[in-house]
DONUMAR-298450 format. One record per residue (C-alpha): x, y, z negated; residue in one letter. Coordinates in nm, 2 decimals, padded with zeros to 4 digits. Layout:
<<X,Y,Z>,"A">
...
END
This chain:
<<13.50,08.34,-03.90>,"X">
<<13.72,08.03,-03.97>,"X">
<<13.53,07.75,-04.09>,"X">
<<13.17,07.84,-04.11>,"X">
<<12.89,07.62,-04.14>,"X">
<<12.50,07.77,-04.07>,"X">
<<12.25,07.52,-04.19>,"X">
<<11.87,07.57,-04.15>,"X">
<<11.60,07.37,-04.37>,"X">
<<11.29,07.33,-04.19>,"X">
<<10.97,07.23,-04.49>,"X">
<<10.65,07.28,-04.62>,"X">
<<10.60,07.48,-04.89>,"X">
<<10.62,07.26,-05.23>,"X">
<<10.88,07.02,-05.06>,"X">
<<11.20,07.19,-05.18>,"X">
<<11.36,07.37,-04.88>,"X">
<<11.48,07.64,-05.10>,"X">
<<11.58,07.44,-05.38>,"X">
<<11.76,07.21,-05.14>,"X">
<<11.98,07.52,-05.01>,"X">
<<12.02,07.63,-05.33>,"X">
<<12.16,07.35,-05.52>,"X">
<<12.39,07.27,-05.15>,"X">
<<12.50,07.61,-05.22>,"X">
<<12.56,07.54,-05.64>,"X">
<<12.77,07.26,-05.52>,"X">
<<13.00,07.42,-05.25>,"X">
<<13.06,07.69,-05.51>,"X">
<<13.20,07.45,-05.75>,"X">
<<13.44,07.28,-05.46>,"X">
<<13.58,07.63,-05.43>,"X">
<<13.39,07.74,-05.06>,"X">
<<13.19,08.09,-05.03>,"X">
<<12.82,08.06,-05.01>,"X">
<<12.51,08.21,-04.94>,"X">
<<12.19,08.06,-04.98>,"X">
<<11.83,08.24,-04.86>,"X">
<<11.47,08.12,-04.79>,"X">
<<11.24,08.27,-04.49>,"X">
<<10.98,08.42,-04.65>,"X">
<<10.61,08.40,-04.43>,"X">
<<10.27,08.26,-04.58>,"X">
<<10.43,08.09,-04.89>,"X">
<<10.19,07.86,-04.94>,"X">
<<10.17,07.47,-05.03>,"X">
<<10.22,07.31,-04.71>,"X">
<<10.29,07.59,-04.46>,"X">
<<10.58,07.58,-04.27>,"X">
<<10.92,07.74,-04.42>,"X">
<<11.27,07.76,-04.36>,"X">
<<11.57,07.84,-04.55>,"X">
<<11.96,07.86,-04.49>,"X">
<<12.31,07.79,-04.62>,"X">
<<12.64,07.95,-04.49>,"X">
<<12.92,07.79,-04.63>,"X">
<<13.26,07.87,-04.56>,"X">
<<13.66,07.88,-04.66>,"X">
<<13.71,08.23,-04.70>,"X">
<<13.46,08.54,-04.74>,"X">
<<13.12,08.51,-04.56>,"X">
<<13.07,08.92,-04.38>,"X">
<<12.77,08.79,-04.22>,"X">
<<12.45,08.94,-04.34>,"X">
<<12.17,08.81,-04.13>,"X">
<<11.95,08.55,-04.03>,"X">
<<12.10,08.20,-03.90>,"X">
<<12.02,08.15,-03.54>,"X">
<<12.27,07.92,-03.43>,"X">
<<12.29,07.65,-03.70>,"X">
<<12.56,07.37,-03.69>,"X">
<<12.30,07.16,-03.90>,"X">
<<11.93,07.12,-03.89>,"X">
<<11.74,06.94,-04.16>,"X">
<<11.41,06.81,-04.16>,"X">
<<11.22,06.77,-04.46>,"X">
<<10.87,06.69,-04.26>,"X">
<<10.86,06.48,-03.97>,"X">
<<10.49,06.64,-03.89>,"X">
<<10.67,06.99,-03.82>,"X">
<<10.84,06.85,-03.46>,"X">
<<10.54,06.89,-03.28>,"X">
<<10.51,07.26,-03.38>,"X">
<<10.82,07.40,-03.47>,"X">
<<11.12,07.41,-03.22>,"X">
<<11.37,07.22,-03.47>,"X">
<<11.65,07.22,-03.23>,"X">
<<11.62,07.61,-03.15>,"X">
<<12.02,07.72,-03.17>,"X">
<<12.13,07.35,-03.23>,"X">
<<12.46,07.34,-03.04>,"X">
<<12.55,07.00,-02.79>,"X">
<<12.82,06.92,-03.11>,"X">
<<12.55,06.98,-03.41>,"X">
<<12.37,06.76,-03.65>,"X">
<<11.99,06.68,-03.70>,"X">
<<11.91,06.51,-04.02>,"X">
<<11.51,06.43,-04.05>,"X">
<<11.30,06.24,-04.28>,"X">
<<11.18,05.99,-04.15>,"X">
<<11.12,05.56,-04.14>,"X">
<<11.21,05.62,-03.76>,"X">
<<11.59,05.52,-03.58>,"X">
<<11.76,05.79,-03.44>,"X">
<<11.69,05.70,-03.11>,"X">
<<11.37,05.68,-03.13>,"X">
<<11.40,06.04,-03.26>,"X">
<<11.59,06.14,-02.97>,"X">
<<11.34,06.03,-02.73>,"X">
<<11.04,06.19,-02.91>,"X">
<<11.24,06.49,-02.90>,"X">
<<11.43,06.43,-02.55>,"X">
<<11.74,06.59,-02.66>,"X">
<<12.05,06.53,-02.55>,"X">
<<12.38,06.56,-02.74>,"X">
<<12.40,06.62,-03.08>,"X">
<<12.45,06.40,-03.39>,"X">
<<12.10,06.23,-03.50>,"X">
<<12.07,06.12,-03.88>,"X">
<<11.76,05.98,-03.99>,"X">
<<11.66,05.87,-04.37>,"X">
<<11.31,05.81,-04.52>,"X">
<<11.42,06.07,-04.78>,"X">
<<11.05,06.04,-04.87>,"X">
<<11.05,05.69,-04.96>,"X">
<<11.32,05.72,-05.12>,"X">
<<11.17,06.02,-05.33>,"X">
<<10.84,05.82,-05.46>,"X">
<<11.07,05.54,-05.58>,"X">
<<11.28,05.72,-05.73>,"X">
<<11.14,06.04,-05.89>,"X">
<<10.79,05.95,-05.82>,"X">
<<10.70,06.21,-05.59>,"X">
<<10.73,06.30,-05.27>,"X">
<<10.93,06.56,-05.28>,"X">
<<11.24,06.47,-05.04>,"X">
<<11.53,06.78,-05.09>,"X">
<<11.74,06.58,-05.30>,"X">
<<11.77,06.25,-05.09>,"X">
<<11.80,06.49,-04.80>,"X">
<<12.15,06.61,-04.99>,"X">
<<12.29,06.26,-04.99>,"X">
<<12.23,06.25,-04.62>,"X">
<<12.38,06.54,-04.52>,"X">
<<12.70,06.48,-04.71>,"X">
<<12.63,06.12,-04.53>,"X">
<<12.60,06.31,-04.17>,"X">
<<12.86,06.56,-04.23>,"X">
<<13.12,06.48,-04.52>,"X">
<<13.09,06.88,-04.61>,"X">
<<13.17,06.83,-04.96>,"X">
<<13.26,06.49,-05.17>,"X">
<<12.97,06.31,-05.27>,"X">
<<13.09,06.29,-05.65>,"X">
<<13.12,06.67,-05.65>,"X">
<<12.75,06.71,-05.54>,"X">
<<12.61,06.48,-05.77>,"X">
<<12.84,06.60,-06.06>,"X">
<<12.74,06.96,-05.99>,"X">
<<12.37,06.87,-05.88>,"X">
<<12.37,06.66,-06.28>,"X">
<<12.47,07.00,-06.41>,"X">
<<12.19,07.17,-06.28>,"X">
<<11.95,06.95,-06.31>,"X">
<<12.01,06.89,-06.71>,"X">
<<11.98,07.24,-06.79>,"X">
<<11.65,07.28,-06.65>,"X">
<<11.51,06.92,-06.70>,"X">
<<11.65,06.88,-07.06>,"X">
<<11.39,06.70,-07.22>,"X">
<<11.28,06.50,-06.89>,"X">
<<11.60,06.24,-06.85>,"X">
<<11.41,06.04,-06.62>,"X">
<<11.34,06.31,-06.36>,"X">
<<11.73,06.40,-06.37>,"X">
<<11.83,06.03,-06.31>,"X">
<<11.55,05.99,-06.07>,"X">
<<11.73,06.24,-05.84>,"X">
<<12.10,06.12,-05.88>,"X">
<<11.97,05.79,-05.78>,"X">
<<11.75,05.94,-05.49>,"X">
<<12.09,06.14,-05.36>,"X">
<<12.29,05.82,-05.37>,"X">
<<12.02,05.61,-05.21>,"X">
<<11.99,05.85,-04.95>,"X">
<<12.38,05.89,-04.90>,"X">
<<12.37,05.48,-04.86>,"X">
<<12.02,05.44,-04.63>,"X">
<<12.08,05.69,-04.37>,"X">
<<12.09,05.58,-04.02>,"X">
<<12.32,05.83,-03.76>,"X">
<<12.36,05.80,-03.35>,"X">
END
């Protein structure tokens, strides 16, 4: 398939994985690509492990199964690379975008990985200064646009706005919160 992008999420419950993927997905939509958007369901719990996905892609998306062989891996908790293989399917040519204070090299040497685009951001910083919680999916959209240039960043956080003010009506601050946290992120990331 021409132009597809796989993307896997690796979180903890309550950190926004699916949301994340979701509101990716909302945004490619409105930029006129074919989506699909899906969690990995398993203990759903606060803080256990989970994973969702993204397919974006120019024409129709056929594909109905799991991504195993994701062009872009994002890391919402630094604390799951010492028990979940992060970099399982990431190709020599694809992108790892984690959460965390640390430089991309010194990722790449905790990991020993070769290859492959490294994109660091301390999307949970970011998160508690911005929307007060630490809750880092929507920073980690500013750095993937950052990492990857998938969509313009004005169409994600025009689309993200949308979405955000319908369910967050009454709560202005929590919708600026995360514009600022997206932009923040687009601006702080470090890549190797």
């Amino acid at each position: 398939m021409k132009n597809l992008i796989e993307i896997r999420w690796h979180g903890r419950g309550g950190q926004g994985a699916k949301t994340a993927a979701l509101l990716l997905a909302d945004a490619a939509l409105a930029s006129g690509k074919y989506i699909q958007a899906f969690p990995e369901y398993g203990p759903e719990r606060m803080g256990a492990p989970v994973a969702s996905f993204n397919r974006l892609a120019d024409e129709p998306i056929t594909i109905h199964s799991g991504v195993s062989e994701p062009k872009i891996v994002i890391v919402l908790d630094i604390t799951l690379i010492k028990t979940v293989d992060v970099t399982n399917g990431l190709p020599q040519d694809g992108v790892l975008i984690i959460n965390t204070a640390k430089s991309p090299s010194e990722i790449r040497k905790e990991l020993n990985i070769s290859g492959r685009k490294i994109f660091t951001v301390d999307a949970s910083k970011i998160a508690l200064e911005t929307i007060k919680k630490d809750i880092p999916n929507t920073p980690l959209l500013g750095a993937l646009i950052k990492a990857t240039n998938m969509l313009a960043i004005d169409e994600l956080l025009a689309d993200t706005r949308k979405k955000l003010e319908k369910k967050f009506k009454s709560k202005p601050e929590i919708i600026e919160g995360n514009i600022t946290a997206i932009k923040r992120a687009y601006e702080e990331g470090k890549s190797e």
